[in-house]
C-alpha positions in Angstrom: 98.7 132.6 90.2 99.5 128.8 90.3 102.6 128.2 92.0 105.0 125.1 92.2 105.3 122.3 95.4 107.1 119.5 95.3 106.7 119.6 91.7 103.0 119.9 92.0 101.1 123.0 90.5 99.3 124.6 93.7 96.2 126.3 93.3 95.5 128.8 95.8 92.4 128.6 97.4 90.3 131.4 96.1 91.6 129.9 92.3 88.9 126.7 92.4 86.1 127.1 90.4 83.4 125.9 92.0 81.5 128.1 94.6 80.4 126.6 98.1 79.4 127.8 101.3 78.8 126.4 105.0 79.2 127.0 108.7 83.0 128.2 109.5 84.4 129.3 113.1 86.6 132.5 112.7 88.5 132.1 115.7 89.2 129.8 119.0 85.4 131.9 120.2 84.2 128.4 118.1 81.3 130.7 117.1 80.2 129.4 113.8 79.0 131.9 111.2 78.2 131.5 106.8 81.2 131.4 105.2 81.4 131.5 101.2 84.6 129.4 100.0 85.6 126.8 97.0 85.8 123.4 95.9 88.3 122.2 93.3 86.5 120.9 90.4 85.5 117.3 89.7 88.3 115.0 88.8 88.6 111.8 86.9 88.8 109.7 90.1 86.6 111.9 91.9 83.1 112.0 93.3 81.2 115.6 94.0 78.4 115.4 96.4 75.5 117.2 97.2 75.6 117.1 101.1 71.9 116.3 103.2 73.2 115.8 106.4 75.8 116.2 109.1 76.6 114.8 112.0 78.2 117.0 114.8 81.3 115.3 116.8 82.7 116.2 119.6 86.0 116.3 117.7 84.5 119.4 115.9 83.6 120.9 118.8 87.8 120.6 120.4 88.4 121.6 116.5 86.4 125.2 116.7 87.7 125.8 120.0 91.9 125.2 119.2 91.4 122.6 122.3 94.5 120.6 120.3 96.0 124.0 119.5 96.2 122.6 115.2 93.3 124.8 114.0 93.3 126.4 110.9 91.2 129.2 110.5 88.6 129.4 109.5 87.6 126.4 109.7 84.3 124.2 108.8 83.9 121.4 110.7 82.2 118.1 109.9 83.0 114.3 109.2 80.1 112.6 109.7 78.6 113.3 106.1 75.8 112.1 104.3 74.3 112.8 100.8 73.6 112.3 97.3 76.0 112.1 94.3 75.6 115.0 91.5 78.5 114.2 89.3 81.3 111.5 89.0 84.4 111.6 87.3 85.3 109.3 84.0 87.7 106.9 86.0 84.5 106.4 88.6 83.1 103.0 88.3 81.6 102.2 92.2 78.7 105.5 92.2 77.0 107.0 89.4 74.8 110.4 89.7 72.0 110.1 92.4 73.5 107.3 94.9 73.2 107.7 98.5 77.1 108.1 99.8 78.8 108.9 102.8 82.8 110.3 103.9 83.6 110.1 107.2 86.5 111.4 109.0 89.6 110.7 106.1 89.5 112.4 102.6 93.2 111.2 101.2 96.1 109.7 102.7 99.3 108.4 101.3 98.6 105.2 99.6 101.9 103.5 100.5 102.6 103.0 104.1 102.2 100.3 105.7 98.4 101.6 107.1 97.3 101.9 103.8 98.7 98.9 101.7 96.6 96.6 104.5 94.0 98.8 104.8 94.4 101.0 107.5 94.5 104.0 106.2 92.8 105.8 109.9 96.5 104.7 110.8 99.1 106.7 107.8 101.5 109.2 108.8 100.1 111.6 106.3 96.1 111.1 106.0 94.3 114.3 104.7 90.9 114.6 107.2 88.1 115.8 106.0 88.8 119.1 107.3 91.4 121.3 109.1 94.0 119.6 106.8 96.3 120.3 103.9 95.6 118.4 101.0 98.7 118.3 99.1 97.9 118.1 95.9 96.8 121.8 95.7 98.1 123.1 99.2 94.2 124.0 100.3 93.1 123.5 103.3 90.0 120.7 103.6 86.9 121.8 104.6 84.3 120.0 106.2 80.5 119.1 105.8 78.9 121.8 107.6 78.3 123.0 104.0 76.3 122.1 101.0 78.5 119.6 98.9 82.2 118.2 98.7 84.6 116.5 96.1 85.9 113.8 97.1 88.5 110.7 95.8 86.4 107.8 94.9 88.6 105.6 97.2 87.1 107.6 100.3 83.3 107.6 99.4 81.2 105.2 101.3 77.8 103.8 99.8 75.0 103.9 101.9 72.2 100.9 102.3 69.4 101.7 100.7 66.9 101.2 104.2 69.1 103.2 106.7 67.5 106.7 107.3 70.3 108.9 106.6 70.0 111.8 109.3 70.3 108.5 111.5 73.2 107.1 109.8 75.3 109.7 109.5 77.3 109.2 112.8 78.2 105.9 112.2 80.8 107.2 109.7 82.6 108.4 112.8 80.9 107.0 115.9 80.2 103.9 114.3 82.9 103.0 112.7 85.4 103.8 116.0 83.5 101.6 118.3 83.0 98.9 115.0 86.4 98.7 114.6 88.5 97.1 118.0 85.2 95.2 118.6 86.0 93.3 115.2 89.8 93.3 115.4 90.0 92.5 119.5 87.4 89.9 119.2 84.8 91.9 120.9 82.0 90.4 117.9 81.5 87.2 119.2 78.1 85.8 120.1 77.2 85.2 124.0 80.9 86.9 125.2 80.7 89.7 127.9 81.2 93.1 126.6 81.5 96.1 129.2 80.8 100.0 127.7 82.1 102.3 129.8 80.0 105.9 129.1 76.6 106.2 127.6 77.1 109.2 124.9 77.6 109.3 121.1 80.2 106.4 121.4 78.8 104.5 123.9 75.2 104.1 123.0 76.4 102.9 119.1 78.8 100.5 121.3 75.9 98.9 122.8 74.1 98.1 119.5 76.8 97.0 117.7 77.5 94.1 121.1 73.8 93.5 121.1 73.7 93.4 117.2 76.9 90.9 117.4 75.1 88.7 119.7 76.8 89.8 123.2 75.9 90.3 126.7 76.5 93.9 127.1 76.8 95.4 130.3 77.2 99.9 130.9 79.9 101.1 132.8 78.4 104.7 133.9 78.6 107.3 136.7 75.3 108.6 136.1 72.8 106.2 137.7 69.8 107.9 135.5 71.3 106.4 132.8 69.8 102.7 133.7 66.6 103.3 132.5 67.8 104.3 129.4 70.5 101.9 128.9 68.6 98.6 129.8 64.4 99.4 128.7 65.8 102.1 125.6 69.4 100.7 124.5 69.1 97.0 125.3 71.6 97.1 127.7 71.6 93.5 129.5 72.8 95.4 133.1 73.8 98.1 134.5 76.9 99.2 136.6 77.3 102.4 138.2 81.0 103.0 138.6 80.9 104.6 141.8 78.9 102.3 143.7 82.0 100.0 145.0 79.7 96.9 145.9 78.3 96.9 142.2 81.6 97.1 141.0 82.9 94.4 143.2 80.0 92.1 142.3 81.4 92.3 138.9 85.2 91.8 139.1 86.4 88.9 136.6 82.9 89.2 134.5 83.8 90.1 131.5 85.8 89.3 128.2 86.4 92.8 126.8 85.4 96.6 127.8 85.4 99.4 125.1 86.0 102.9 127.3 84.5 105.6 125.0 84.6 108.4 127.9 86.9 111.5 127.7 87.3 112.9 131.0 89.7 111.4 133.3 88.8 108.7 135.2 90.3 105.9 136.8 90.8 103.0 135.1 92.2 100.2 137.5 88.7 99.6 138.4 87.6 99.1 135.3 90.5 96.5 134.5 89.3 95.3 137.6 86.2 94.0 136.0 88.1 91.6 133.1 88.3 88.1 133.0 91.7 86.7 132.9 93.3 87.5 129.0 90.4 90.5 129.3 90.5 93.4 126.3 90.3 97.1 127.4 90.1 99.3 124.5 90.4 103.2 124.7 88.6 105.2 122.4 88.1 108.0 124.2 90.9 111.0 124.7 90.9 112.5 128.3 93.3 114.9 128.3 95.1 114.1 131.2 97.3 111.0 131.0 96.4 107.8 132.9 98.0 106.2 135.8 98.1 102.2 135.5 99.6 100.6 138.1 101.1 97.7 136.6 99.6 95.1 138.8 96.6 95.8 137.2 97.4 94.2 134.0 100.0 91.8 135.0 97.5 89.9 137.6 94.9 88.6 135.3 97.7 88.8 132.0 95.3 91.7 130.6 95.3 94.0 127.9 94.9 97.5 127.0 94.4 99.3 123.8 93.6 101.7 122.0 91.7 102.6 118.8 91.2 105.1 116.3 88.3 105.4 114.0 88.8 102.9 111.1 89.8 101.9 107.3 88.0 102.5 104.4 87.0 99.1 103.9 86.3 98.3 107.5 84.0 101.7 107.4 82.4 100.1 104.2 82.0 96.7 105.9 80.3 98.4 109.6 77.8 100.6 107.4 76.7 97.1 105.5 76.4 95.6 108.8 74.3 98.1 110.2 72.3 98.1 107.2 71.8 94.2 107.5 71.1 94.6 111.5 68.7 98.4 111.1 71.2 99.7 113.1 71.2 103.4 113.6 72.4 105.9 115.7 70.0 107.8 118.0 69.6 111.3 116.7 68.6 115.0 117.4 67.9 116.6 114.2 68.5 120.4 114.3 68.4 123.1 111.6 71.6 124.8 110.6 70.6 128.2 112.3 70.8 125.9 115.7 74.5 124.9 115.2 75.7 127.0 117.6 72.9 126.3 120.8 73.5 123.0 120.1 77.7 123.3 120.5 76.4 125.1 123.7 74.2 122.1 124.8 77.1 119.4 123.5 79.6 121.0 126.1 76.4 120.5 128.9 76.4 116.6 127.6 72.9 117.8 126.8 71.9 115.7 124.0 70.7 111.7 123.6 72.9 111.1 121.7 74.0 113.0 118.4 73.2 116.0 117.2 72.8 116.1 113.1 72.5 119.0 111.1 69.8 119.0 108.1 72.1 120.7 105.4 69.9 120.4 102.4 66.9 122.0 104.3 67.9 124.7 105.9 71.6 125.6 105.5 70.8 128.9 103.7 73.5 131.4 102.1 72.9 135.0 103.8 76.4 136.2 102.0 
């Protein structure tokens, strides 16, 4: 029976209509099994889409696990969603049936804070993610795109260029757009400036094709020193640091305008402030779980900053996916049937992959219920 919130009718769950099924973990095991559930129907502002492919975050990995003790069981994980559109509701003007779309990490949000009146809606006090969130409108929990389609608001549905490869492009809608956005808004974007990346993973590689893309020297921050290769010959890198190698590091103190740091363990990061030019950027965008120790000396000699970030707007997410359509910019990919999902969670804890896993949901994400 439909019940009454906040002068809402609430649908309980099992009451939608429309029949779905995925990949859900049970429990904080983060073992991810078929799961049948349900989508609420199409509304007038809404877009339903048949899902192709997902990317695999390491957010949904912390998500399966209760890592941020929040998860809401089950749960199906998944923002970095690509697909096509199979039916659009009558208030719908931007898609029509058969466009190639994307959602990325928000679903809904509040519509009047201050975030979202200027177009950061990453940043409201009440956004509705993609998936282990309460929408309130109904009172169900989201659900992600390990699964073969989703309704969404028109206002969160991002239209894919026509020559990306989707499997490919499917992380940007979360790795893209968080390393996209404090580029643009620090002044990270500009032609022939110095741009550190500290980490070479999902992030980090996107990082350095976006500062190449912009027209930037761009130089990896790393502890792994078989990451050169790769970086400079694969990425594009322009050099090559290896963070605990105290003469390289010295070599490069007051070299460059801005670092993004997209790594999650702890490290230290005085050395890394170490390496800014006077009025320097250092933008966070990773989450170690440990909190940082900065010495204030560190910022105060050399009057530099540092920030943090956190995915980005709907129009700025819009604006990153055009701009990597315009510059063939993709993210580097391991494509992987559903049936793998769970080796590859395995290999994701290892760092074992170069540099995303995606999941082909139209192909092989089979129902077995």
């Amino acid at each position: 029976m439909a019940t009454e919130m906040n002068g809402k009718k609430v649908v309980p769950e099992a009451e939608h209509q429309r029949k779905a099924f995925g990949l859900a973990a049970h429990d904080s095991s983060g073992v991810l099994s078929s799961f049948a559930f349900s989508r609420r129907n199409n509304r007038d502002d809404d877009v339903t889409i048949k899902i192709l492919y997902c990317g695999i975050c390491h957010t949904d990995l912390h998500n399966i696990k209760n890592e941020w003790k929040n998860t809401i069981y089950p749960i199906v994980p998944g923002h970095e969603i690509v697909g096509e559109v199979s039916e659009v509701g009558s208030k719908v003007e931007r898609f029509k049936v058969g466009d190639k779309v994307g959602v990325g990490c928000l679903v809904g949000s509040c519509r009047s804070c201050a975030g979202c009146t200027t177009g950061f809606e990453n940043y409201c006090p009440l956004p509705i993610l993609t998936y282990n969130s309460k929408d309130p409108e109904d009172g169900t929990v989201t659900y992600g795109g390990y699964s073969d389609m989703i309704v969404v608001n028109q206002d969160f549905v991002i239209s894919m260029p026509e020559n990306l490869p989707l499997d490919k492009a499917a992380p940007l809608l979360c790795a893209g757009i968080t390393v996209y956005a404090p580029m643009k808004y620090h002044g990270l974007n500009v032609p022939g400036k110095h741009l550190g990346v500290v980490g070479l993973g999902g992030l980090g590689h996107v990082a350095v094709k976006f500062g190449k893309a912009f027209g930037m020297k761009v130089t990896v921050i790393s502890s792994s020193p078989s990451k050169e290769k790769e970086a400079i010959e694969r990425l594009g890198a322009d050099a090559f640091l290896v963070s605990s190698n105290p003469e390289q590091m010295k070599a490069a103190i007051f070299s460059m305008d801005g670092i993004i740091d997209t790594v999650s363990a702890s490290h230290s990061v005085p050395p890394l402030l170490a390496l800014l030019k006077p009025n320097g950027k250092m933008i966070m965008v990773g989450l170690p779980e440990k909190p940082m120790e900065i010495p204030a000396f560190s910022l105060v000699l050399g009057a530099k900053m540092l920030a943090g970030s956190c995915i980005g707007g709907l129009k700025d997410t819009q604006e990153m996916i055009d701009f990597a359509g315009k510059h063939n910019l993709t993210a580097d990919i391991e494509l992987i049937s559903a049936d793998y999902v769970n080796k590859a969670i395995e290999r994701l804890i290892k760092a074992d992959v170069k540099y995303r896993f995606v999941i082909d949901i139209a192909n092989t994400l089979k129902s077995n219920i």
